[in-house]
N, C-alpha and C positions, 0 to 999 in steps of 0.2 A: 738557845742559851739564855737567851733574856726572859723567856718566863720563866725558867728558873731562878734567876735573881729575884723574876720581880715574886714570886711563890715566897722565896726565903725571908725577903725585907717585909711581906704582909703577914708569914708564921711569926716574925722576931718581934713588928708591930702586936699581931695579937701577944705574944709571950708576954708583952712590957705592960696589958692591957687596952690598947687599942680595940676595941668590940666592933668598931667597922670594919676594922681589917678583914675580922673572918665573914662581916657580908660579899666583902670583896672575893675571897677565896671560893666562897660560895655560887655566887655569879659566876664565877670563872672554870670553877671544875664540877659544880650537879651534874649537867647535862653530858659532860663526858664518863661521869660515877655511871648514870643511867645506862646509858648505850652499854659502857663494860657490863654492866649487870644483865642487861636485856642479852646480847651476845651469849652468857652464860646462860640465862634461864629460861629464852625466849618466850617472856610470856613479861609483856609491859608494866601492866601493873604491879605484880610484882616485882621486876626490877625498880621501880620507883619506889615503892616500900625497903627494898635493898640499899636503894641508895641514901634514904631518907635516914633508917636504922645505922651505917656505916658514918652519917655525918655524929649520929649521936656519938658513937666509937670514938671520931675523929676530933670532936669537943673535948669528950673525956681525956684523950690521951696526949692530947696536942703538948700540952707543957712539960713533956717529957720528952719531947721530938728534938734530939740530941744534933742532927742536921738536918737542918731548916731547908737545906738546898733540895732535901730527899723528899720534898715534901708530897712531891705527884706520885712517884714511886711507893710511897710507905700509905698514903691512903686509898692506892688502889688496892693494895694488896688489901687491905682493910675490906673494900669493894668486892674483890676475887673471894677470899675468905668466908666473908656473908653470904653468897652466892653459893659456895657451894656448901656451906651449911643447910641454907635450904634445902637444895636438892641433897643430900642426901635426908635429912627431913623426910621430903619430899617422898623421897623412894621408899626408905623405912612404913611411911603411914601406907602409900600404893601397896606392897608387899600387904601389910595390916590386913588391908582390903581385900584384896585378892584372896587369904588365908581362909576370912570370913565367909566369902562368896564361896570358897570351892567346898567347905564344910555344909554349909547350906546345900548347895549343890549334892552335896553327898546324900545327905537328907532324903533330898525329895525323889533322887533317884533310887533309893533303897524301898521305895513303895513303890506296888506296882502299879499302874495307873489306871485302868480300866478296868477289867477282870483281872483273877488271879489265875491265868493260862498257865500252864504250863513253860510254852515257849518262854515267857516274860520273868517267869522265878528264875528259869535254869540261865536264860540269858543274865542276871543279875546275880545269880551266884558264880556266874563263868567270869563277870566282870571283878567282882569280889574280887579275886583271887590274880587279878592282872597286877604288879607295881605300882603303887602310886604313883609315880613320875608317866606310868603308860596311863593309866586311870584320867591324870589329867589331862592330856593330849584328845584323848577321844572324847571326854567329855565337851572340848572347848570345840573341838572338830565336826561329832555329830548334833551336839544338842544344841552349842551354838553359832554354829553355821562359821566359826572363823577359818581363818583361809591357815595355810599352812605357815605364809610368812606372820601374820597376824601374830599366830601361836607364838613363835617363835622369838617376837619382841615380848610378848606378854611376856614370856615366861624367862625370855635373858640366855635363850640356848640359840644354835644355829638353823636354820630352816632343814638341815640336811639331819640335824639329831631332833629333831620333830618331825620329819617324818619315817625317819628311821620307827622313832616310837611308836606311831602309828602303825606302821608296817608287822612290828612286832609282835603289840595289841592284837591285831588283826590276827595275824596267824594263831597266837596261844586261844583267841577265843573261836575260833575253828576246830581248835584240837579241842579245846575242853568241849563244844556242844554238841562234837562226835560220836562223845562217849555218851 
């Protein structure tokens, strides 16, 4: 209860102009800003950037902070908010990524690599014609070596609908290099 008094008389000193006040509040709550941010993004340095961006936040908006007592509560949330900005940031640009690489991918799998056998056209016209969502599985599965759970984070599905996929993949490309 007493840091919160003492929070609201150093927000009322900054309000009146006091500018030590907010070194004081600084001192006091960075390193708790940090930890919540790291908790959310676990990755340090950017939590420190988080916290660092959320004080600017908390500069700007302070003189509007209607209860002074609210003061821990209203710039975490400031803290939480920047956080998960990032990440979804964060996922947006990874997704980016990923889009890129599997198109690539697509690319270089559409040439044959060696010779132009037989076996290796009909296998990549059988693949053609698999789903994208199976196309992706087997690709991350045989070409690059990842594991089923692997897959399964990459891609934001359940390990059990990766390898269903898989499963799938497999069989339709048996039927097709049947024929």
């Amino acid at each position: 209860m007493k840091k919160k008094k003492l929070d609201s008389d150093l927000v009322l000193a900054f309000q009146s102009g006091d500018k030590s006040a907010l070194n004081q509040l600084v001192k006091k709550w960075h390193k708790t800003f940090c930890e919540k941010a790291y908790w959310l993004v676990k990755d340090a340095d950017v939590a420190k950037d988080i916290a660092q961006d959320s004080w600017t936040v908390i500069i700007n908006r302070i003189e509007a902070l209607n209860k002074p007592e609210s003061f821990g509560s209203w710039a975490l949330r400031i803290v939480c908010n920047n956080a998960i900005d990032w990440l979804n940031k964060n996922k947006r640009q990874k997704k980016h990524k990923e889009q890129i690489k599997y198109e690539q991918e697509t690319v270089a799998i559409q040439k044959p690599l060696d010779t132009n056998s037989e076996i290796k056209l009909k296998l990549l016209e059988a693949f053609k014609q698999l789903p994208k969502h199976q196309q992706v599985v087997v690709k991350l599965f045989y070409t690059e070596s990842y594991s089923l759970k692997e897959i399964s984070v990459m891609l934001n599905i359940s390990v059990g609908t990766a390898k269903s996929r898989l499963f799938h993949a497999r069989e339709k490309l048996k039927q097709l290099l049947k024929t």
